[in-house]
mmCIF file of the protein (N, C-alpha, C, O) and its ligand, coordinates in Angstrom:
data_MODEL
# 
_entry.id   MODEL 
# 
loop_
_entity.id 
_entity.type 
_entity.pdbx_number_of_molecules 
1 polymer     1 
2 non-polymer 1 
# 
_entity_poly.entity_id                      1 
_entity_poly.type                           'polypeptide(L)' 
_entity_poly.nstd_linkage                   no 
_entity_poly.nstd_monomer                   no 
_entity_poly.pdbx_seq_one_letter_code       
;(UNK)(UNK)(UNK)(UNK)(UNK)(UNK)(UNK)(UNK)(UNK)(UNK)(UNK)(UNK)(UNK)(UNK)(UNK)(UNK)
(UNK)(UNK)(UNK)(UNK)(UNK)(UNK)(UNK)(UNK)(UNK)(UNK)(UNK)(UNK)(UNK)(UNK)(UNK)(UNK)
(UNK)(UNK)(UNK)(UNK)(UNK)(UNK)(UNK)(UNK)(UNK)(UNK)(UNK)(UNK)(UNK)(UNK)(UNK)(UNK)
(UNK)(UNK)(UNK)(UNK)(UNK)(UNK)
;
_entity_poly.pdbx_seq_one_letter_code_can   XXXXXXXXXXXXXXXXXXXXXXXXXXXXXXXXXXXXXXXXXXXXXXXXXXXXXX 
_entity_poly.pdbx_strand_id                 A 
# 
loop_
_entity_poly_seq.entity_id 
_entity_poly_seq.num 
_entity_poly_seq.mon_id 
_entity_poly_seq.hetero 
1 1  UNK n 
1 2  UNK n 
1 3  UNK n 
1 4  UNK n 
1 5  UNK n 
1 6  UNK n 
1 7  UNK n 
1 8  UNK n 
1 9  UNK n 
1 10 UNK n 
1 11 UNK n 
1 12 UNK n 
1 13 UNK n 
1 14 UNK n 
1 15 UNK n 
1 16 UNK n 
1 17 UNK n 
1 18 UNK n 
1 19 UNK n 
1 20 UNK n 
1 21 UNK n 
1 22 UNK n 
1 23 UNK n 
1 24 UNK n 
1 25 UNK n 
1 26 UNK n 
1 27 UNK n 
1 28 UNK n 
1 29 UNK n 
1 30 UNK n 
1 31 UNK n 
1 32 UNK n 
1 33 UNK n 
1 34 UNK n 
1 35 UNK n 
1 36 UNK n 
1 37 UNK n 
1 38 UNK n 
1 39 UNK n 
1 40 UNK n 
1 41 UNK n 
1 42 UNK n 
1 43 UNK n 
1 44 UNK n 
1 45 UNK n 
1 46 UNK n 
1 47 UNK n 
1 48 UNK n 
1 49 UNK n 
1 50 UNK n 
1 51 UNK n 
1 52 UNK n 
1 53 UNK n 
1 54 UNK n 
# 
loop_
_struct_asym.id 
_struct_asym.entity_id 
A 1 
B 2 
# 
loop_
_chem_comp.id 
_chem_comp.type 
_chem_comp.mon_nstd_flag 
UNK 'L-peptide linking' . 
ZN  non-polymer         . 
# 
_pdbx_entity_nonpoly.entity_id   2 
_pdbx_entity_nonpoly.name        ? 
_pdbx_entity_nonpoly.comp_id     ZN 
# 
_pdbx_nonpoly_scheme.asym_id         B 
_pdbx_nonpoly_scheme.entity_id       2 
_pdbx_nonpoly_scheme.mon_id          ZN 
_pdbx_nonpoly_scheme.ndb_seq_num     1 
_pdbx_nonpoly_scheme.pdb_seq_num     101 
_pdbx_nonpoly_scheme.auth_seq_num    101 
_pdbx_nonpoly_scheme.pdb_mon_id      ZN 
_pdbx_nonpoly_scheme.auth_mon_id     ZN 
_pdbx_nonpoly_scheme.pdb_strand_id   A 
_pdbx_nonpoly_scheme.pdb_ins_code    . 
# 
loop_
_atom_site.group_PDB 
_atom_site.id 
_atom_site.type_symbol 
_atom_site.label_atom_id 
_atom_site.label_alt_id 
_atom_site.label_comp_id 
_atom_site.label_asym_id 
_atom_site.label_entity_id 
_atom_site.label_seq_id 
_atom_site.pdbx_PDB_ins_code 
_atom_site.Cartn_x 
_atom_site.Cartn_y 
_atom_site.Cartn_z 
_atom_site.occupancy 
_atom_site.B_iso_or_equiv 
_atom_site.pdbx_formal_charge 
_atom_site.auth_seq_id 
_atom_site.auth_comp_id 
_atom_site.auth_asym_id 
_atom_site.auth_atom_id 
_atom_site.pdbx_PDB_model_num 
ATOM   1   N  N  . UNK A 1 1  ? 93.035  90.142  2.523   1.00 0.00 ? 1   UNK A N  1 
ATOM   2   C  CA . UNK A 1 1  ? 94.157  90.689  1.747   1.00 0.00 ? 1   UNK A CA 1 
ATOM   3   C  C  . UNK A 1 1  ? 93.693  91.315  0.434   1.00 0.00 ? 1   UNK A C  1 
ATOM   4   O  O  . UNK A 1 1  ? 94.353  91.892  -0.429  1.00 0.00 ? 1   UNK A O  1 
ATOM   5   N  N  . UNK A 1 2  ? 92.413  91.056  0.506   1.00 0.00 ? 2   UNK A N  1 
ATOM   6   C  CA . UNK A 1 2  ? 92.041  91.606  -0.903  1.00 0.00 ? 2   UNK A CA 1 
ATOM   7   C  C  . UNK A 1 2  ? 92.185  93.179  -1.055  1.00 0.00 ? 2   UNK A C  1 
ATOM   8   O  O  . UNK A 1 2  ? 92.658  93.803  -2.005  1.00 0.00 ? 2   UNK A O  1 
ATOM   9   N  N  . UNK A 1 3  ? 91.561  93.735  0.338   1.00 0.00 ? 3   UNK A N  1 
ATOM   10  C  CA . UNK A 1 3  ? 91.501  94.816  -0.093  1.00 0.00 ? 3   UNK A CA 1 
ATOM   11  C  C  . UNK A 1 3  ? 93.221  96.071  -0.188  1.00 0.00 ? 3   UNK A C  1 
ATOM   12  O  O  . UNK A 1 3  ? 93.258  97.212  -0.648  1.00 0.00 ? 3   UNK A O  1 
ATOM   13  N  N  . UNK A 1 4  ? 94.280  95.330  0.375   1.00 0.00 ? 4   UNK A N  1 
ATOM   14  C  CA . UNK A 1 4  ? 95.453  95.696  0.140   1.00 0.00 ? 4   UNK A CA 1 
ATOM   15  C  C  . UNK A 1 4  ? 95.927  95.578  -1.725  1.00 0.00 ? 4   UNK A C  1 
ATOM   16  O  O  . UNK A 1 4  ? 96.821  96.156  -2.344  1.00 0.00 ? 4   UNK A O  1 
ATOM   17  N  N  . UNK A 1 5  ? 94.959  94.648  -2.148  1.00 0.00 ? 5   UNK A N  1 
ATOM   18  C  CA . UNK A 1 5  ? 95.720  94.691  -3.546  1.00 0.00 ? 5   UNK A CA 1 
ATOM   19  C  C  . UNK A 1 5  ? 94.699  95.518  -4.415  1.00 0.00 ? 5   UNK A C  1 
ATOM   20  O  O  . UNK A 1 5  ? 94.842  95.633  -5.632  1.00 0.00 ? 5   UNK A O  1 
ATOM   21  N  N  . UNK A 1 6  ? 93.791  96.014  -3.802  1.00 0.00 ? 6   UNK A N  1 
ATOM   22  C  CA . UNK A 1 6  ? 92.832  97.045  -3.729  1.00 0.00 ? 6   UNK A CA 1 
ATOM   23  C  C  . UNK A 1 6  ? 93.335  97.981  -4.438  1.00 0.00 ? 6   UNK A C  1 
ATOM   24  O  O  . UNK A 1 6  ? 93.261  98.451  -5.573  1.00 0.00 ? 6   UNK A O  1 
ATOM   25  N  N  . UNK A 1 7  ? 94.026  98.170  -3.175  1.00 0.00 ? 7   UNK A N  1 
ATOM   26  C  CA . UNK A 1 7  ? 94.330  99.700  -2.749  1.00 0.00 ? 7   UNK A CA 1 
ATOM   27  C  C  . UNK A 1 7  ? 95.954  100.069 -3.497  1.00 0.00 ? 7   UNK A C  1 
ATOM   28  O  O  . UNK A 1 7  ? 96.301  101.208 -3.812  1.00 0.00 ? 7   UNK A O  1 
ATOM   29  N  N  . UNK A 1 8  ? 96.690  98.978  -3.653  1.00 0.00 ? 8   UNK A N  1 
ATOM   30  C  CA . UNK A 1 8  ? 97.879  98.660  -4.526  1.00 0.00 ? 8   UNK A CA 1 
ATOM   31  C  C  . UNK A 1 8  ? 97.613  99.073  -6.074  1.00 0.00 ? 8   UNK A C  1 
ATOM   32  O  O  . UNK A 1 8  ? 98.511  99.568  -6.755  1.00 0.00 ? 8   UNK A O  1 
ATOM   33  N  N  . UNK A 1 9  ? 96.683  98.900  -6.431  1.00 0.00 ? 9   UNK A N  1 
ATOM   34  C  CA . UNK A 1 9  ? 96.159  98.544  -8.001  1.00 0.00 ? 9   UNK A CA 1 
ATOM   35  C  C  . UNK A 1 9  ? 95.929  100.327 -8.065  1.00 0.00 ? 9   UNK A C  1 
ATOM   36  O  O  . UNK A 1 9  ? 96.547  101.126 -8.769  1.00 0.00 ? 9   UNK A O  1 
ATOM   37  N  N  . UNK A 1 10 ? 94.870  100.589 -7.113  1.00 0.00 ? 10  UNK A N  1 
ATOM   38  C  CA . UNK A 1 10 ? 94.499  102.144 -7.057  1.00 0.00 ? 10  UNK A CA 1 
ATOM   39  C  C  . UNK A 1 10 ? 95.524  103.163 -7.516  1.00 0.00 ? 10  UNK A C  1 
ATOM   40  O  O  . UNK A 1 10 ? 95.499  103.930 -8.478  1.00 0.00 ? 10  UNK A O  1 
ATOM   41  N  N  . UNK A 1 11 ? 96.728  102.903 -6.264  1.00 0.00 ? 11  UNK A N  1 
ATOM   42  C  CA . UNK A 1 11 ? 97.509  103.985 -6.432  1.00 0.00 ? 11  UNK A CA 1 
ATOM   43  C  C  . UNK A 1 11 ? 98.560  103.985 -7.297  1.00 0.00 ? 11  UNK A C  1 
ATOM   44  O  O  . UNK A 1 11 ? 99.132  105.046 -7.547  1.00 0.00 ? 11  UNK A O  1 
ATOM   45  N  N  . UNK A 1 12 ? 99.002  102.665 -7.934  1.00 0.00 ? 12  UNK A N  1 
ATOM   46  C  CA . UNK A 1 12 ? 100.035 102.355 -8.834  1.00 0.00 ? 12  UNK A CA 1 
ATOM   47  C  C  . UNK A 1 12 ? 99.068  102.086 -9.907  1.00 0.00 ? 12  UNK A C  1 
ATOM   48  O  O  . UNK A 1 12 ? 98.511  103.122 -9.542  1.00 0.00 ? 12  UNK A O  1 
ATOM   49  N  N  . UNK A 1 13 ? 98.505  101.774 -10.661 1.00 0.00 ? 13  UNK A N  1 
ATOM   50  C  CA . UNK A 1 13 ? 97.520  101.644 -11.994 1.00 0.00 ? 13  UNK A CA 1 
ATOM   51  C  C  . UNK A 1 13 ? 97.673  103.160 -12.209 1.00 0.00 ? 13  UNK A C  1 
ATOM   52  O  O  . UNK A 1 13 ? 97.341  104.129 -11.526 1.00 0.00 ? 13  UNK A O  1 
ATOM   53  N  N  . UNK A 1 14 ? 98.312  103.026 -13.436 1.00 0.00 ? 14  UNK A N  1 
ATOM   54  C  CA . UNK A 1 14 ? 98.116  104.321 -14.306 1.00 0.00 ? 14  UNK A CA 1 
ATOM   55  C  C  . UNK A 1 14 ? 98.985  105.765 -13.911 1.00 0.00 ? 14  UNK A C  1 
ATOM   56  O  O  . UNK A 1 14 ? 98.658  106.920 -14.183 1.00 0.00 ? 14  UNK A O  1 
ATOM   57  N  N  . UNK A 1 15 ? 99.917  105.396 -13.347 1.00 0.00 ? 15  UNK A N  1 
ATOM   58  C  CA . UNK A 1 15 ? 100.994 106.207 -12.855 1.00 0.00 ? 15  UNK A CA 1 
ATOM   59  C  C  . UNK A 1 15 ? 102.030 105.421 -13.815 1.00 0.00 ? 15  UNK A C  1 
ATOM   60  O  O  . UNK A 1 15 ? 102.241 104.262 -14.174 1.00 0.00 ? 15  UNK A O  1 
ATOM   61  N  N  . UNK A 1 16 ? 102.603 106.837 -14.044 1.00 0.00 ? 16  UNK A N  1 
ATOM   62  C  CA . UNK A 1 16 ? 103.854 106.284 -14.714 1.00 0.00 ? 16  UNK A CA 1 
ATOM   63  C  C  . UNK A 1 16 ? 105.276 107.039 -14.268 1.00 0.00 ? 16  UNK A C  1 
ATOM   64  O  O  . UNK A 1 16 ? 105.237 107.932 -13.421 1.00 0.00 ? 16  UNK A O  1 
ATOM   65  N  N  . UNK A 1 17 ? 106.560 106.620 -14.899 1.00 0.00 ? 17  UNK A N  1 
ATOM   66  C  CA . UNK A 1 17 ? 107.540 107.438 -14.616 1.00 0.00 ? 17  UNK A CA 1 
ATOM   67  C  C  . UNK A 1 17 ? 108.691 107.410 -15.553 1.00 0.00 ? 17  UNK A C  1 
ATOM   68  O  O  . UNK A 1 17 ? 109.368 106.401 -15.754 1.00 0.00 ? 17  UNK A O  1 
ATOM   69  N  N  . UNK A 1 18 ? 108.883 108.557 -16.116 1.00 0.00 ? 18  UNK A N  1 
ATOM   70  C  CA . UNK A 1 18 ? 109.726 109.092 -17.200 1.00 0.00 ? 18  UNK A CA 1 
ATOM   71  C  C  . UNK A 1 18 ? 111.487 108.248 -17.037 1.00 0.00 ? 18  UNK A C  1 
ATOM   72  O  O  . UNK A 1 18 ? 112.132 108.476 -16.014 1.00 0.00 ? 18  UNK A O  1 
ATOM   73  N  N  . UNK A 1 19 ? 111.952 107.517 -17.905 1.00 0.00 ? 19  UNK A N  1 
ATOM   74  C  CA . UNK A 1 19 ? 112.634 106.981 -17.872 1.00 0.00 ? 19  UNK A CA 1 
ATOM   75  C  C  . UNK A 1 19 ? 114.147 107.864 -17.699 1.00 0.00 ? 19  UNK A C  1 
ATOM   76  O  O  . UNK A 1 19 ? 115.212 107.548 -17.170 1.00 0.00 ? 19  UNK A O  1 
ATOM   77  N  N  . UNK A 1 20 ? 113.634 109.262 -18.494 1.00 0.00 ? 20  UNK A N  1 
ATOM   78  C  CA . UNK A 1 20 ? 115.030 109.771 -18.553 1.00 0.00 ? 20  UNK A CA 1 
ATOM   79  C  C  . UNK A 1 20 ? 115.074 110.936 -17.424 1.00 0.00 ? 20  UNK A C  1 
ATOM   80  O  O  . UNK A 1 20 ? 116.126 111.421 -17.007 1.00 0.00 ? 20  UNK A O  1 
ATOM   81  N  N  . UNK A 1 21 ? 113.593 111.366 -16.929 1.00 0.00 ? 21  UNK A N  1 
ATOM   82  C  CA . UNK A 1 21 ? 113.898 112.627 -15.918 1.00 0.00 ? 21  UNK A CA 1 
ATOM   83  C  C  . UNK A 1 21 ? 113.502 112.230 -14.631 1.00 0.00 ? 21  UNK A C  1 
ATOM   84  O  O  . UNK A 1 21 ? 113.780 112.838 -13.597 1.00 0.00 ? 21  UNK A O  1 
ATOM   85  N  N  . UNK A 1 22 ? 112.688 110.947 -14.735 1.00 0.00 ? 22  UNK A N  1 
ATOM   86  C  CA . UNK A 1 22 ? 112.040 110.251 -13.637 1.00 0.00 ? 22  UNK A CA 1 
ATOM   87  C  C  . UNK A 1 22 ? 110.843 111.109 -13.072 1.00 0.00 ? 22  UNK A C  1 
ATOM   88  O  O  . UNK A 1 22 ? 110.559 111.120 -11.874 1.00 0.00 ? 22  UNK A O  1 
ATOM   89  N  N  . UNK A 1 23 ? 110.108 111.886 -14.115 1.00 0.00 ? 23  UNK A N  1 
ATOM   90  C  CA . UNK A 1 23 ? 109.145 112.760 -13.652 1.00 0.00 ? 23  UNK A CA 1 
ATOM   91  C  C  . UNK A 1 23 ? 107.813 111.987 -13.699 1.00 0.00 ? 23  UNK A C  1 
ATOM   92  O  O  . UNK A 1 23 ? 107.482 111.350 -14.699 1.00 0.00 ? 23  UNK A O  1 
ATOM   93  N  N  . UNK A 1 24 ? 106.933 112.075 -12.399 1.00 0.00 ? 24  UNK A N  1 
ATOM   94  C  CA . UNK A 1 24 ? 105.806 110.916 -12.246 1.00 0.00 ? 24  UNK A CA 1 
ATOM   95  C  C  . UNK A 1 24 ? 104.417 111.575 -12.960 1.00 0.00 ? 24  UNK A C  1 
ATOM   96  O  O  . UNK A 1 24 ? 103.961 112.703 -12.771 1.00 0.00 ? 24  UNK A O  1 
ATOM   97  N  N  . UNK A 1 25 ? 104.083 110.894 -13.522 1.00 0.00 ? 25  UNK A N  1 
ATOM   98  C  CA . UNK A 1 25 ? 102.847 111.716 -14.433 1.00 0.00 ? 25  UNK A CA 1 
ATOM   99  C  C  . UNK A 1 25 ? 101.478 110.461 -14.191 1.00 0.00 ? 25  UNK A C  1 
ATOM   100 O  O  . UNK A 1 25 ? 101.770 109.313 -13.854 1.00 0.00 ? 25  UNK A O  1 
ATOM   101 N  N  . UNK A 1 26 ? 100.889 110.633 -14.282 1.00 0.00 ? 26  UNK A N  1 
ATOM   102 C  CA . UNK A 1 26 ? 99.111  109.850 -14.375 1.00 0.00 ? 26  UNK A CA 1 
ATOM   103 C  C  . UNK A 1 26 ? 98.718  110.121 -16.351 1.00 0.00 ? 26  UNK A C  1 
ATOM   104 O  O  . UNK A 1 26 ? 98.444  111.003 -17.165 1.00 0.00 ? 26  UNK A O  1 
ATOM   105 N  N  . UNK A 1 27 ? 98.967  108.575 -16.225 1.00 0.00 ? 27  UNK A N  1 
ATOM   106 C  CA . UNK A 1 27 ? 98.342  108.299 -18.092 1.00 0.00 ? 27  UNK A CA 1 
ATOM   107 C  C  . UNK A 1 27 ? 97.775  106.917 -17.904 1.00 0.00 ? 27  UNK A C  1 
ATOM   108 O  O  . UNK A 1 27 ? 97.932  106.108 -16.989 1.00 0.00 ? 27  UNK A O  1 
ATOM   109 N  N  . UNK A 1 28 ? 97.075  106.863 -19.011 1.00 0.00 ? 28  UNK A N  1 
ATOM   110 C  CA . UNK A 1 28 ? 96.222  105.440 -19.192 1.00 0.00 ? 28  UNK A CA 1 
ATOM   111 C  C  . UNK A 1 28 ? 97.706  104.916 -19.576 1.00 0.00 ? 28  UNK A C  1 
ATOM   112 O  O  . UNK A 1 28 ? 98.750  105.425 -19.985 1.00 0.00 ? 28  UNK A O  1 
ATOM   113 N  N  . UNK A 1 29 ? 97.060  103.127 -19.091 1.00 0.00 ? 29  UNK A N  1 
ATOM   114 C  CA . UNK A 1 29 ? 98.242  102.216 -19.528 1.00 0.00 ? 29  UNK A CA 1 
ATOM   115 C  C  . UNK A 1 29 ? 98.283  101.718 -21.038 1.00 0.00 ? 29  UNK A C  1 
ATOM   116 O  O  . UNK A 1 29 ? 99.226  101.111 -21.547 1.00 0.00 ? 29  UNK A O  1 
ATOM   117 N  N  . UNK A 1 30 ? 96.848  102.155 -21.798 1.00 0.00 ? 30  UNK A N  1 
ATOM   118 C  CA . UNK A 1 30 ? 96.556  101.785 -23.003 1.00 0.00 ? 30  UNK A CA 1 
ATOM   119 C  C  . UNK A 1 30 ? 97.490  103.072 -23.798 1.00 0.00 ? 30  UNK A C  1 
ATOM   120 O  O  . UNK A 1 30 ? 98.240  102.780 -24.729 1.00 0.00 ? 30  UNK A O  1 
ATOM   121 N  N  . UNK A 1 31 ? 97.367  104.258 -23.395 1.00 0.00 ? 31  UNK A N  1 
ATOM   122 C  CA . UNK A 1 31 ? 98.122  105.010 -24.241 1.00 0.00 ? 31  UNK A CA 1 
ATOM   123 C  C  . UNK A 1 31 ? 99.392  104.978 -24.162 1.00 0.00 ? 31  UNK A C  1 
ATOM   124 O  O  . UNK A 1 31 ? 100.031 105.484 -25.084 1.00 0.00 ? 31  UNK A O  1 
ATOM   125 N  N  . UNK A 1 32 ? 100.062 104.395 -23.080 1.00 0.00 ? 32  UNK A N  1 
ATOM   126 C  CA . UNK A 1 32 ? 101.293 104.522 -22.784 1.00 0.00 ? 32  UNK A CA 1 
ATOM   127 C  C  . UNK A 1 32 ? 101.981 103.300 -23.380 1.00 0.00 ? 32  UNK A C  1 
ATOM   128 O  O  . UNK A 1 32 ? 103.172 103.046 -23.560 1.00 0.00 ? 32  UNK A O  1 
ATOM   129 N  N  . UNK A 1 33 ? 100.849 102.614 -23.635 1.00 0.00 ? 33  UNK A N  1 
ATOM   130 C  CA . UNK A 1 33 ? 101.757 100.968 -24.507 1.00 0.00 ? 33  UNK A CA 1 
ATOM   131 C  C  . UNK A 1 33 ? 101.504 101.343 -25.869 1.00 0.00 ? 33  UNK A C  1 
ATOM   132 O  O  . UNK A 1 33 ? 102.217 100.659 -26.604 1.00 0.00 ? 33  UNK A O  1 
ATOM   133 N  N  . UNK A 1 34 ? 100.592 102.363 -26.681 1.00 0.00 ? 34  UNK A N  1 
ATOM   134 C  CA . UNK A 1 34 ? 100.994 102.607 -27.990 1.00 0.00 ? 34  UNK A CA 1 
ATOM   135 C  C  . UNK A 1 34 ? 101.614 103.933 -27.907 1.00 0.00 ? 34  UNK A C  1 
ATOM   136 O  O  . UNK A 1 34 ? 101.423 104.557 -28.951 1.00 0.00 ? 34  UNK A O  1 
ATOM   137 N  N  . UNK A 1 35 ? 102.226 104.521 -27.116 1.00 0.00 ? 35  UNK A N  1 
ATOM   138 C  CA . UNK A 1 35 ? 103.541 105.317 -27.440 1.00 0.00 ? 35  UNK A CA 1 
ATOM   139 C  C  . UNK A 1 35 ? 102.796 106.573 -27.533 1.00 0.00 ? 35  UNK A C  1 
ATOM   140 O  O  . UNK A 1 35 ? 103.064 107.213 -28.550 1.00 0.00 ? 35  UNK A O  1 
ATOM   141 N  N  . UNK A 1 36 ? 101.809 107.178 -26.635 1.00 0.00 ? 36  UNK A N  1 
ATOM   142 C  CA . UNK A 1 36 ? 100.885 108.355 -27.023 1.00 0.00 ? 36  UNK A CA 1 
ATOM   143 C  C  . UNK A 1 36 ? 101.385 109.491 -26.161 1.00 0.00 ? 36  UNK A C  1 
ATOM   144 O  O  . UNK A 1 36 ? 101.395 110.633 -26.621 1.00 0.00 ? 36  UNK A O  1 
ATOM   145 N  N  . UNK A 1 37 ? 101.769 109.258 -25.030 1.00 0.00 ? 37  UNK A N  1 
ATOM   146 C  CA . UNK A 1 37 ? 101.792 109.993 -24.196 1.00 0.00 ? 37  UNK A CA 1 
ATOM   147 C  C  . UNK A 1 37 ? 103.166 110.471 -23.738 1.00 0.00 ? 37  UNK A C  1 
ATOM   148 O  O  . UNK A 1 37 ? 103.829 109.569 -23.226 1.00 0.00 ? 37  UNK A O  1 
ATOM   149 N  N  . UNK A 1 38 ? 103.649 111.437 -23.782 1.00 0.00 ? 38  UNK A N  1 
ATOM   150 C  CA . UNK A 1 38 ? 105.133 112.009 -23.561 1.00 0.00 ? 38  UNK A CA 1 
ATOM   151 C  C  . UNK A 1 38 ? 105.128 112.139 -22.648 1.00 0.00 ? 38  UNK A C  1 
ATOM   152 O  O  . UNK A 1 38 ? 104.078 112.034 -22.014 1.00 0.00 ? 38  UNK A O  1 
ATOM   153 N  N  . UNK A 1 39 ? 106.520 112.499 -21.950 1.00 0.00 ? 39  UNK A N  1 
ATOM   154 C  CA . UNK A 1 39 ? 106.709 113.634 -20.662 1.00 0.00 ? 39  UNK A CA 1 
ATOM   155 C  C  . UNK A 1 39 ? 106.678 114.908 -20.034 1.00 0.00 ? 39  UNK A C  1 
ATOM   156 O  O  . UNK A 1 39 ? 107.575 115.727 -20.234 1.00 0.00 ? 39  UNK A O  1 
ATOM   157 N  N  . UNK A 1 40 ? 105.997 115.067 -19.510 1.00 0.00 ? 40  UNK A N  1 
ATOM   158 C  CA . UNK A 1 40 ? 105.577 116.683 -19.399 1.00 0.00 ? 40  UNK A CA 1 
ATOM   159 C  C  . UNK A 1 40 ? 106.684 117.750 -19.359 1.00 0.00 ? 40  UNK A C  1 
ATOM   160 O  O  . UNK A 1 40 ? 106.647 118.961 -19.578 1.00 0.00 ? 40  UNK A O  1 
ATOM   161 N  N  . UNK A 1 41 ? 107.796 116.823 -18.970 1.00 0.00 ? 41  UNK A N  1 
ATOM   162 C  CA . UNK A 1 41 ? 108.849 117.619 -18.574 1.00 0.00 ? 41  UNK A CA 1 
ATOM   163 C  C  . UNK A 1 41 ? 110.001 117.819 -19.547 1.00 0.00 ? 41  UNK A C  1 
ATOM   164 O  O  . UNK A 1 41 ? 110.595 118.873 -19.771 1.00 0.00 ? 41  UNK A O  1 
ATOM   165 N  N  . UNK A 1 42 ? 110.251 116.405 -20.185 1.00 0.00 ? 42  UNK A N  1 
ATOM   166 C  CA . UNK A 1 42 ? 111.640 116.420 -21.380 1.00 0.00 ? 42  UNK A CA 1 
ATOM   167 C  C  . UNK A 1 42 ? 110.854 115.952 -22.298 1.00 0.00 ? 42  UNK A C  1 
ATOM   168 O  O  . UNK A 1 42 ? 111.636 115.819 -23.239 1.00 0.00 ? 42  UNK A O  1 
ATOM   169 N  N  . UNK A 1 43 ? 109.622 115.541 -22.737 1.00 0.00 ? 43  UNK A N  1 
ATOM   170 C  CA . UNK A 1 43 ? 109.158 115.156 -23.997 1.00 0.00 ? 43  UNK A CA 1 
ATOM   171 C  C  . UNK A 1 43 ? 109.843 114.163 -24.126 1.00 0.00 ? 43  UNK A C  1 
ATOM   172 O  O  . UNK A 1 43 ? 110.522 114.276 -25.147 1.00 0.00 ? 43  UNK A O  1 
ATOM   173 N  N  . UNK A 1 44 ? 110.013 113.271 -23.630 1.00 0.00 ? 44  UNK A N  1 
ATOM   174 C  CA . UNK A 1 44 ? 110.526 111.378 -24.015 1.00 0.00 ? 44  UNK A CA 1 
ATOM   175 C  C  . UNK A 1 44 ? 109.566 110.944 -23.827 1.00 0.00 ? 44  UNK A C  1 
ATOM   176 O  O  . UNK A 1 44 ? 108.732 111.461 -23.083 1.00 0.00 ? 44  UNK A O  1 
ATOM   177 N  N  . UNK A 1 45 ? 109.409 109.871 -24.446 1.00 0.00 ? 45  UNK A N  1 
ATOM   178 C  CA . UNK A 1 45 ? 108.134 108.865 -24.747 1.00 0.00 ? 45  UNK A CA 1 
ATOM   179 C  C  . UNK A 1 45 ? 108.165 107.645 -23.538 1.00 0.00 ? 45  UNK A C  1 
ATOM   180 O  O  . UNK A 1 45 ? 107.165 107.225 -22.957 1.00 0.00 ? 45  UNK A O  1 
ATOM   181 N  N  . UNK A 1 46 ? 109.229 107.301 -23.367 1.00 0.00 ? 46  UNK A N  1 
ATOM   182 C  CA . UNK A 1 46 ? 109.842 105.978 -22.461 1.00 0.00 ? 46  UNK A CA 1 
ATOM   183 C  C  . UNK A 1 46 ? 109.958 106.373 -21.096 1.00 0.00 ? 46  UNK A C  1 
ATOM   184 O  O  . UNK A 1 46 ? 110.690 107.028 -20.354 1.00 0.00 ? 46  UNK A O  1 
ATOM   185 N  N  . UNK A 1 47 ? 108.320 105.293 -21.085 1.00 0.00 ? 47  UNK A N  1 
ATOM   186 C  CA . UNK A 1 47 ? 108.000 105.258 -19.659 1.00 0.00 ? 47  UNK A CA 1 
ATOM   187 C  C  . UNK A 1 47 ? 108.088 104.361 -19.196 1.00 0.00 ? 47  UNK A C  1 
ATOM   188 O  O  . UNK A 1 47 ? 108.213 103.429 -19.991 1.00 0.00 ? 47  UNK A O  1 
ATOM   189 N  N  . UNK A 1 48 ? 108.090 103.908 -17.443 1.00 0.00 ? 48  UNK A N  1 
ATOM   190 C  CA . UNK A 1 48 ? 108.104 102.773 -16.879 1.00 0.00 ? 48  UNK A CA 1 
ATOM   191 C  C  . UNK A 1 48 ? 106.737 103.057 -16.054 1.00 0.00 ? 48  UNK A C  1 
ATOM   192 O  O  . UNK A 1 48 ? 106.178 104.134 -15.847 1.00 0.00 ? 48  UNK A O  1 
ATOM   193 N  N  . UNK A 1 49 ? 106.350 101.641 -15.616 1.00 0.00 ? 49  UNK A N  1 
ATOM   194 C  CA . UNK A 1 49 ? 104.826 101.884 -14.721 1.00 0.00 ? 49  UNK A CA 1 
ATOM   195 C  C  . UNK A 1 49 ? 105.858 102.476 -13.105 1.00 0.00 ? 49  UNK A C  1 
ATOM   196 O  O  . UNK A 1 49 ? 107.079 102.424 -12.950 1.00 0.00 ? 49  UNK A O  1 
ATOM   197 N  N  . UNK A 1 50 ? 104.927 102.929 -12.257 1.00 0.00 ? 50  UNK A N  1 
ATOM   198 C  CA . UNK A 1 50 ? 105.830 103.412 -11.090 1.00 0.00 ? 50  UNK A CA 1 
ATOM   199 C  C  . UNK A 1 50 ? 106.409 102.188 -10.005 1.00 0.00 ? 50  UNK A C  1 
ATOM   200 O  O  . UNK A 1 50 ? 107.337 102.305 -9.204  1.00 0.00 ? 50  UNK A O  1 
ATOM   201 N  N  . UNK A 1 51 ? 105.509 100.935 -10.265 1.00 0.00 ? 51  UNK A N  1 
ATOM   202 C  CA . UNK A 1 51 ? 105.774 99.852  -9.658  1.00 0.00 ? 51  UNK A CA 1 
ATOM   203 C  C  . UNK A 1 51 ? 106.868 99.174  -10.091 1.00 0.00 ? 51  UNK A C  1 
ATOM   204 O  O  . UNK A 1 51 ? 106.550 98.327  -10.926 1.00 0.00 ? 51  UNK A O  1 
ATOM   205 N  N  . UNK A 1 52 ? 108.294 99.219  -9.803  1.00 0.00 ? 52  UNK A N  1 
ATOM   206 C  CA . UNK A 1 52 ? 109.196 98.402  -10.295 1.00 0.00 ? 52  UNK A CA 1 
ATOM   207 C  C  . UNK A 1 52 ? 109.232 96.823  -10.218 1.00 0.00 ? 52  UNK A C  1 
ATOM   208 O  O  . UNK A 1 52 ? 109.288 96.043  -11.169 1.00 0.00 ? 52  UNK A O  1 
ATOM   209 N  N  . UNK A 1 53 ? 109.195 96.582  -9.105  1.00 0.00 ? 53  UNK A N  1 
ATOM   210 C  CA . UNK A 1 53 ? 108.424 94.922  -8.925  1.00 0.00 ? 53  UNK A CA 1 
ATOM   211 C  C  . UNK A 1 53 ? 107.842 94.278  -9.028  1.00 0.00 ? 53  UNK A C  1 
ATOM   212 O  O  . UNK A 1 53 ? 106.736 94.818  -9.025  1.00 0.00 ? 53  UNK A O  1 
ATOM   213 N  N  . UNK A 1 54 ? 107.691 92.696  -9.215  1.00 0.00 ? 54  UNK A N  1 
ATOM   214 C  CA . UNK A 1 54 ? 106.775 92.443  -9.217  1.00 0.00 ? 54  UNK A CA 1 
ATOM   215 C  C  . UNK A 1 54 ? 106.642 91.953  -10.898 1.00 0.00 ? 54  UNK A C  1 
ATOM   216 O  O  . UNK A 1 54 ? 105.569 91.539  -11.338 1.00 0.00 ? 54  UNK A O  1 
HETATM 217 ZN ZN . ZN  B 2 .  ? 110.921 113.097 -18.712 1.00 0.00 2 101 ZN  A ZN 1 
# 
């Protein structure tokens, strides 16, 4: 099972998704927890990781 949380970590680590347009972008999780990185699309700051669960 390891390698399912592998492959989990891979594709959800460092994906994010725009809270207000829901537009999916790729940012570090370090910049995205000090507030660095906007949305490409509406310029909001407030992101969620793409993994809701969990
Ligand atoms: Zn947005």
């Amino acid at each position: 099972m390891a390698k399912i949380a592998e492959a989990e970590a891979r594709t959800f680590r460092n994906i994010f998704v725009c809270r207000k347009c829901k537009h999916k972008m790729r940012a570090s999780s370090l910049k995205v927890a000090q507030g660095k990185v906007t949305c490409r699309n509406c310029k909001a700051t407030v992101l969620r990781p793409l993994r809701k669960r969990g």
